[in-house]
SEBA-122512 format. One record per residue: x, z, y of N, C-alpha, C, O, CB in turn. Coordinates in steps of 0.2 Angstrom, whole numbers, padded with zeros to 4 digits, always signed. Glycine has a CB too. Layout:
BEGIN
XZYXZYXZYXZYXZY ...
This chain:
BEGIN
-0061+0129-0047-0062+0123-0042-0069+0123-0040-0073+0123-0045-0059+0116-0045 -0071+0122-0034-0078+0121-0033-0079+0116-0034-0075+0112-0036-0081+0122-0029 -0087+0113-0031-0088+0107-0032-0088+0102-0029-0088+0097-0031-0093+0106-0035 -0088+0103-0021-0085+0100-0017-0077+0096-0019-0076+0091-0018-0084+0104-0011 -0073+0101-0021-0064+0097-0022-0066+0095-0028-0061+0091-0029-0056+0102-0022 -0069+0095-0034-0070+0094-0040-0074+0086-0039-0073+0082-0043-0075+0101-0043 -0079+0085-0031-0082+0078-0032-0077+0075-0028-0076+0069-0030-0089+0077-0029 -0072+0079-0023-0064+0073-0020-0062+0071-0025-0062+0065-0026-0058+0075-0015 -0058+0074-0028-0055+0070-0035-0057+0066-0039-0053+0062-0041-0054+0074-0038 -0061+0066-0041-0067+0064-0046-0067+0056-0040-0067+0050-0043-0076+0071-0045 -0067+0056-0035-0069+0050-0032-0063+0048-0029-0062+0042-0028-0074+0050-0027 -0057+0053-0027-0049+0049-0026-0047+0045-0034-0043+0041-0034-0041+0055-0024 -0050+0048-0039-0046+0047-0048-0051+0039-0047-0048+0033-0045-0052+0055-0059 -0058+0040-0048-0061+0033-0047-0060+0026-0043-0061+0021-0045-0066+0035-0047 -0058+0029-0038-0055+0022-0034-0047+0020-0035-0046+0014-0033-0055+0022-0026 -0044+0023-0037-0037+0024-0039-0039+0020-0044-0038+0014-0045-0033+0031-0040 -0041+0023-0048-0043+0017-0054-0044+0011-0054-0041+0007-0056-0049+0018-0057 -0050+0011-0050-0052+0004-0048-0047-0001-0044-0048-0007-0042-0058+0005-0045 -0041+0003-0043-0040-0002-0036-0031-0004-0044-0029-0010-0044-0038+0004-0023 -0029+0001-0047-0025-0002-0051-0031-0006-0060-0028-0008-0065-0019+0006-0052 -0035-0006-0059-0038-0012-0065-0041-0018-0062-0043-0023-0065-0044-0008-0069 -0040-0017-0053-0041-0025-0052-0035-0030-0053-0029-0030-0055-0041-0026-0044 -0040-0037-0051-0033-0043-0054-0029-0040-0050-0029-0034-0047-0034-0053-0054 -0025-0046-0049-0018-0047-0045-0019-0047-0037-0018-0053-0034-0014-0054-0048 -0020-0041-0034-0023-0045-0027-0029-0041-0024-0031-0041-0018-0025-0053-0029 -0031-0038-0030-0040-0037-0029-0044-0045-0033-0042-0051-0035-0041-0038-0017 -0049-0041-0035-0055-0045-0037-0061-0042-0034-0063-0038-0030-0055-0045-0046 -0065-0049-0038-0074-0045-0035-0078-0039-0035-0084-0038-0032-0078-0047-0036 -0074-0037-0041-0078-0028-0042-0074-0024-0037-0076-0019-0034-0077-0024-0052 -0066-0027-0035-0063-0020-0028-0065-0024-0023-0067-0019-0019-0053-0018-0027 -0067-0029-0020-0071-0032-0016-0078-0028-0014-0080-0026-0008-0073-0038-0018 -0082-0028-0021-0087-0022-0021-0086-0017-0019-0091-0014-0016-0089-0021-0025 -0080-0014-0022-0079-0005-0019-0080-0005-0013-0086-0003-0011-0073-0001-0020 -0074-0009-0008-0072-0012-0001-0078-0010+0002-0080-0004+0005-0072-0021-0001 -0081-0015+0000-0089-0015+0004-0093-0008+0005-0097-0006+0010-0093-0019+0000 -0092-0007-0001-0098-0001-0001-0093+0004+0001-0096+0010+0000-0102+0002-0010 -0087+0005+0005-0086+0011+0011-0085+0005+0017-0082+0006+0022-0078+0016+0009 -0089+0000+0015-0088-0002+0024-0081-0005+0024-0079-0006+0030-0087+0007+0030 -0077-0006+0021-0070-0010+0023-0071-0019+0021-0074-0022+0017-0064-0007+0017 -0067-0021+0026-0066-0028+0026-0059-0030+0022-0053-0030+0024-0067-0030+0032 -0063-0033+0016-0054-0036+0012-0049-0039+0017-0050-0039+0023-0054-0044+0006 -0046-0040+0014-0040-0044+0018-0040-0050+0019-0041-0053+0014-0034-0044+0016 -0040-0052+0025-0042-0062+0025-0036-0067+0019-0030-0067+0017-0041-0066+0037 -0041-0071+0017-0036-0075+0014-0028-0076+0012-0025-0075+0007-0036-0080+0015 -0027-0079+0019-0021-0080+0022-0017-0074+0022-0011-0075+0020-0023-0082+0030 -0018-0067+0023-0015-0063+0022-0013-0059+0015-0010-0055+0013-0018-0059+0027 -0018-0063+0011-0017-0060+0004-0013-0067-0001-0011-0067-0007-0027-0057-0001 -0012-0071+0003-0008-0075-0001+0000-0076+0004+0005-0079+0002-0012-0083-0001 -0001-0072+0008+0006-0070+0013+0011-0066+0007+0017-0067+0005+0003-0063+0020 +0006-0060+0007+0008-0054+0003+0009-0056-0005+0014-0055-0009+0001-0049+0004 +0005-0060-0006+0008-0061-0016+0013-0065-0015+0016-0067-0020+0002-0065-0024 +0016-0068-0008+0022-0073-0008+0028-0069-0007+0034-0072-0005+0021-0079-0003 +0028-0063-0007+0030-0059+0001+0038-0054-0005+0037-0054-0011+0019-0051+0006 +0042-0052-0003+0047-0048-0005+0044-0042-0009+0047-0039-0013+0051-0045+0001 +0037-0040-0009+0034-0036-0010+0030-0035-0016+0025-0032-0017+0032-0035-0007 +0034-0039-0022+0030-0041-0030+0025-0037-0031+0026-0031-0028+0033-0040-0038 +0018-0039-0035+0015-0034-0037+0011-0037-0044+0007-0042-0042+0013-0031-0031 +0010-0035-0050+0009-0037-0057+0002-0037-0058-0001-0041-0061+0014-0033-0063 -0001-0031-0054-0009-0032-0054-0010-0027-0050-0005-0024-0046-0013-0030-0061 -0017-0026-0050-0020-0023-0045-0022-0023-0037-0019-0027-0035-0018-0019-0046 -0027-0020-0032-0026-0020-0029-0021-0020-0023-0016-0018-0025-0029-0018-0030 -0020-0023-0015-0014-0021-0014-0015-0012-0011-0020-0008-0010-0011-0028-0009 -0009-0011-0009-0009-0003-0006-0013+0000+0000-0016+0005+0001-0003-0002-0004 -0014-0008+0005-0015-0006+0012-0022-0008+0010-0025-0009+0015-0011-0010+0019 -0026-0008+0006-0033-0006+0003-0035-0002+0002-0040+0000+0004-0035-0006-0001 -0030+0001-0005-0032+0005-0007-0030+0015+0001-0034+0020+0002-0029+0005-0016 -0026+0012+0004-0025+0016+0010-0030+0018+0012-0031+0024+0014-0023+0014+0014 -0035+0012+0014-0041+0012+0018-0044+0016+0015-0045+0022+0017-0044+0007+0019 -0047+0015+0009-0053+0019+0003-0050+0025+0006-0053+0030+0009-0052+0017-0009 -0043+0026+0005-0043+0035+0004-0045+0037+0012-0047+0042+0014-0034+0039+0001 -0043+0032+0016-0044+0038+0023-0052+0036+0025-0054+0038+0030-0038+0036+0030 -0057+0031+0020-0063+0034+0024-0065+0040+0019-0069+0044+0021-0070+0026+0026 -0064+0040+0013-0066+0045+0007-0065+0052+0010-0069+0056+0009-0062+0045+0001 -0059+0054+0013-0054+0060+0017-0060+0061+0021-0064+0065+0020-0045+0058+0021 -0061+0055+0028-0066+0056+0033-0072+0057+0031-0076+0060+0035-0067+0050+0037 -0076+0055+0023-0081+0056+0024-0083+0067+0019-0088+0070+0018-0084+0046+0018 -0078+0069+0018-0076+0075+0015-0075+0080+0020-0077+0086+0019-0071+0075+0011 -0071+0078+0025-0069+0082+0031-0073+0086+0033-0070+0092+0035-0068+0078+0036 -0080+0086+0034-0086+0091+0036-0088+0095+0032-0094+0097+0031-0092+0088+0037 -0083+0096+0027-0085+0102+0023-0085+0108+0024-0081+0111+0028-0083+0103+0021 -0088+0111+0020-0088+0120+0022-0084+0123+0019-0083+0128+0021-0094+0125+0020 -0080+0119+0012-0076+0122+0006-0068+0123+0010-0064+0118+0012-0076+0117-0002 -0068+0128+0010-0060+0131+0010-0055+0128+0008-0050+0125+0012-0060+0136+0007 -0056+0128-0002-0052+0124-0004-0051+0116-0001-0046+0114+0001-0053+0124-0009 -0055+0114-0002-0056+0107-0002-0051+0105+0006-0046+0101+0007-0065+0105-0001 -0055+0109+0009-0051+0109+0019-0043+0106+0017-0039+0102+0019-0051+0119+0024 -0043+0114+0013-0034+0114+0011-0033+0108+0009-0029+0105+0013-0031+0119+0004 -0035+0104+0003-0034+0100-0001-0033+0094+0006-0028+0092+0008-0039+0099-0007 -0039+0092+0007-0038+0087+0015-0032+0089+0020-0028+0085+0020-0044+0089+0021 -0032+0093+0023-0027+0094+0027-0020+0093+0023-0016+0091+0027-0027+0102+0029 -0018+0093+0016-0010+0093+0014-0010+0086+0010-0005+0084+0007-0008+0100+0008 -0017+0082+0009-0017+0075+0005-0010+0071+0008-0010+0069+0014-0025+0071+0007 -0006+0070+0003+0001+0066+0005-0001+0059+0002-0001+0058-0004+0009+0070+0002 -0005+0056+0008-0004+0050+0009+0002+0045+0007+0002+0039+0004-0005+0049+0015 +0005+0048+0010+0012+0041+0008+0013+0040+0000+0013+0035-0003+0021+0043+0011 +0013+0047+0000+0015+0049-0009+0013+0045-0014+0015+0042-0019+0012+0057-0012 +0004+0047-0011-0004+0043-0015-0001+0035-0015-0002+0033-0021-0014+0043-0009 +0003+0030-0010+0003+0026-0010+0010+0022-0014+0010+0017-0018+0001+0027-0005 +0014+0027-0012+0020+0024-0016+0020+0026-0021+0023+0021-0024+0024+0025-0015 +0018+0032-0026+0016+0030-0034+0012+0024-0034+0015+0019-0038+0012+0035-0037 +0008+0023-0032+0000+0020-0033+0007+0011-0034+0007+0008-0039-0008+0022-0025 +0011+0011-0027+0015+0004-0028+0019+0005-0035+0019+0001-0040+0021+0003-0020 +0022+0009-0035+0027+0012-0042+0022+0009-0049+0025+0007-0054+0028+0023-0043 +0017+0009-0048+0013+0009-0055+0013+0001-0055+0014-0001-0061+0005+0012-0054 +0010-0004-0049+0010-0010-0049+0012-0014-0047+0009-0020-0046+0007-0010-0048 +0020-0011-0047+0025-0018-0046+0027-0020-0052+0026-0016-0057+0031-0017-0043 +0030-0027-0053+0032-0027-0058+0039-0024-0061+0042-0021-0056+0033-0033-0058 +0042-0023-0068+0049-0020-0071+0055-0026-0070+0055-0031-0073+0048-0019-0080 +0058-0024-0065+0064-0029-0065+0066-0031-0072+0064-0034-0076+0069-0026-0062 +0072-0026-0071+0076-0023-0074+0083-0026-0071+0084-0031-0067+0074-0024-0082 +0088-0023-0074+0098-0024-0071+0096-0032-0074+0101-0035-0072+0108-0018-0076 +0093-0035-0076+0097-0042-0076+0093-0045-0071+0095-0050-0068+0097-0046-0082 +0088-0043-0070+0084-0047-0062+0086-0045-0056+0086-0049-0051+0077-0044-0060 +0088-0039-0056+0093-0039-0050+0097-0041-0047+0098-0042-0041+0095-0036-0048 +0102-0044-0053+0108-0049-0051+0106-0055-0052+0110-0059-0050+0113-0049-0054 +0100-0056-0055+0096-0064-0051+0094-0064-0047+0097-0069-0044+0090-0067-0053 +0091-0062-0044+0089-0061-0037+0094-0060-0033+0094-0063-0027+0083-0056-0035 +0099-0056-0034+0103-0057-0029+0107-0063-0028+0110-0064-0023+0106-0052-0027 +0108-0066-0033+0112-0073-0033+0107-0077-0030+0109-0079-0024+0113-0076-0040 +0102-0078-0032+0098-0083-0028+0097-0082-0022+0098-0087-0018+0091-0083-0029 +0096-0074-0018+0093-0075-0010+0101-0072-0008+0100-0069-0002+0086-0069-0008 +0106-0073-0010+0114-0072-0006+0114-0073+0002+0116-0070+0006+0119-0077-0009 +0111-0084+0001+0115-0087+0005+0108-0087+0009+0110-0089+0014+0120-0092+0004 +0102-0086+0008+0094-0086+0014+0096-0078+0017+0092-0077+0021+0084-0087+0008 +0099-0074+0015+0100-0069+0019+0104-0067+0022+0103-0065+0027+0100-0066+0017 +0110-0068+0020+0118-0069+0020+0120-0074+0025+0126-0072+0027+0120-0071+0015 +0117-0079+0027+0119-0083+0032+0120-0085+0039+0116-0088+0042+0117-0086+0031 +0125-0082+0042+0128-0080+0047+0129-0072+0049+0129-0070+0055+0126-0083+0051 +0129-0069+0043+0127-0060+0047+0131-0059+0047+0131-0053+0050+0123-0053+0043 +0141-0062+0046+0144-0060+0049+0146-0058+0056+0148-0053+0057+0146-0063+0047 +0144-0063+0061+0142-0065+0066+0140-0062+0070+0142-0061+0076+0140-0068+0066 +0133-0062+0067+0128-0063+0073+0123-0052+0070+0117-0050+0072+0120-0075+0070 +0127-0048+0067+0123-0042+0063+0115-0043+0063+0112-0039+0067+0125-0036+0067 +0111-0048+0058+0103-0049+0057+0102-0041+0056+0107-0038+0054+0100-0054+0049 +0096-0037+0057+0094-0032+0055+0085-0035+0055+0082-0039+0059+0097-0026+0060 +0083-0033+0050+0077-0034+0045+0072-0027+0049+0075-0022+0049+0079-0034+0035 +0067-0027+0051+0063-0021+0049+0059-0021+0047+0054-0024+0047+0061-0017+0053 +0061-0014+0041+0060-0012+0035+0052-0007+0034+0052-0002+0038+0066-0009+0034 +0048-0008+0031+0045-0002+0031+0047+0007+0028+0050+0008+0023+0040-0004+0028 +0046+0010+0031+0048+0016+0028+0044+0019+0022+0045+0024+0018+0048+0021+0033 +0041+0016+0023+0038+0019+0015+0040+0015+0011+0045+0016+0006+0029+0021+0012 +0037+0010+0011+0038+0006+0005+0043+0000+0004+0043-0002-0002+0033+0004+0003 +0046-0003+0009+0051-0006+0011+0052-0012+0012+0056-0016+0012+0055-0006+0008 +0045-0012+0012+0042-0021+0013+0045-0023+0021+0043-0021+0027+0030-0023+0011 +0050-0029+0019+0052-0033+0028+0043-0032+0030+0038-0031+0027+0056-0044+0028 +0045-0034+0038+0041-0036+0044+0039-0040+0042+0043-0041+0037+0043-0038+0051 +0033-0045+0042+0031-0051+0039+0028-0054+0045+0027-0060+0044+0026-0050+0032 +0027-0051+0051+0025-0055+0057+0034-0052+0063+0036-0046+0062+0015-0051+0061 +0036-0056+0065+0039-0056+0070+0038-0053+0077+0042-0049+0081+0040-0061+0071 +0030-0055+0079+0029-0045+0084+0024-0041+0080+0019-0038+0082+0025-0044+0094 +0026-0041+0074+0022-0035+0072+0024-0028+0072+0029-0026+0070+0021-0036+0066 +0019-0024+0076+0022-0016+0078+0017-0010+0077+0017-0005+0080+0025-0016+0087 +0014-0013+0072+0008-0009+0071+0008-0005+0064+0010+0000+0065+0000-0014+0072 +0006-0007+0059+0006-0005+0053+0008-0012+0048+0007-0018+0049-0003-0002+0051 +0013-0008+0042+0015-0014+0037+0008-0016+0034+0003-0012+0033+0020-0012+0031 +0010-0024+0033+0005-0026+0030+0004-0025+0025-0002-0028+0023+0004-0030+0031 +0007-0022+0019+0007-0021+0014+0004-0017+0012+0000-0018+0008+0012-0022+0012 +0005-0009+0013+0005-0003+0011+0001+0002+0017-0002+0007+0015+0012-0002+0010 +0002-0001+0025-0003+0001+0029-0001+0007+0032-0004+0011+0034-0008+0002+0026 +0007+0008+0032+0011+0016+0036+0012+0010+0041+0013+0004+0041+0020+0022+0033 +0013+0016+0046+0014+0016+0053+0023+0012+0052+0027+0014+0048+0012+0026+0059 +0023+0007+0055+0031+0005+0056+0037+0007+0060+0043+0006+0059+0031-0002+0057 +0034+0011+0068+0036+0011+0072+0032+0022+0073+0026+0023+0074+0034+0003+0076 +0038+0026+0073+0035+0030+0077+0032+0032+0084+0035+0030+0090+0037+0034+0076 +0026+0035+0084+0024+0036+0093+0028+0040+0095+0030+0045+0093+0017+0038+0095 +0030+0037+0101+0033+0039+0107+0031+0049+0109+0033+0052+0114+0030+0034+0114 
């Protein structure tokens, strides 16, 4: 391994780190990371959207953060001379990075939570889809509903595209 792909890793391992040893949400040391690539947290309002949101999560940063970290990290590596590394950029599976990264920091149901929850949210979901067929949109990576009504841009959760381009 040279030392170009030897310093990407070394710095995808360390923000990955950092973004699963933050509190619940983010705290002020992933605030700090944030910063020091130039990213803006998530406003208030949208991080208390999200911990209310279908989308549990037990700690850590949320996803569509740590998203960011990796794609200005990717951008700031891109101008490399290393072959390898190029490789390594070019095949970095984003979604993948992200949906473990959710896998790690959701909470453990388990089968008896699922039949809690689905008793509880039956009839808030259930209510008239006879009728009227509701369809929800879903994110594809990670399956978090729409949480804005024209939202058509990127989940807010996780930060994939919701809608392919034309």
């Amino acid at each position: 391994m040279d030392e170009a792909t030897r310093q990407f890793n070394q710095e995808i391992e360390r923000v990955s780190g950092a973004a699963f040893q933050s509190a619940r949400g983010g705290d002020d040391n992933w605030n700090k990371l944030l910063e020091s690539y130039d990213i803006e947290p998530l406003d208030k309002d949208i991080k208390e959207a999200l911990l209310n949101s279908e989308m549990k999560i037990a700690r850590g940063a949320f996803p569509v953060e740590l998203r960011k970290v990796y794609e200005k990290i990717i951008e700031k590596h891109s101008s490399t001379n290393s072959a390898e590394l190029k490789n390594i950029l070019s095949n970095f599976d984003m979604e993948g990075k992200i949906k473990a990264y959710y896998q790690k920091i959701k909470p453990f149901g388990g089968i008896s939570d699922i039949f809690k929850n689905a008793s509880v949210t039956i009839t808030k979901y259930s209510q008239g889809m006879q009728k009227a067929k509701h369809h929800t949109m879903k994110c594809k990576s990670c399956g978090s509903p729409r949480l804005e009504e024209m939202q058509y841009d990127n989940c807010l959760f996780c930060g994939s595209k919701l809608f392919e381009p034309a």
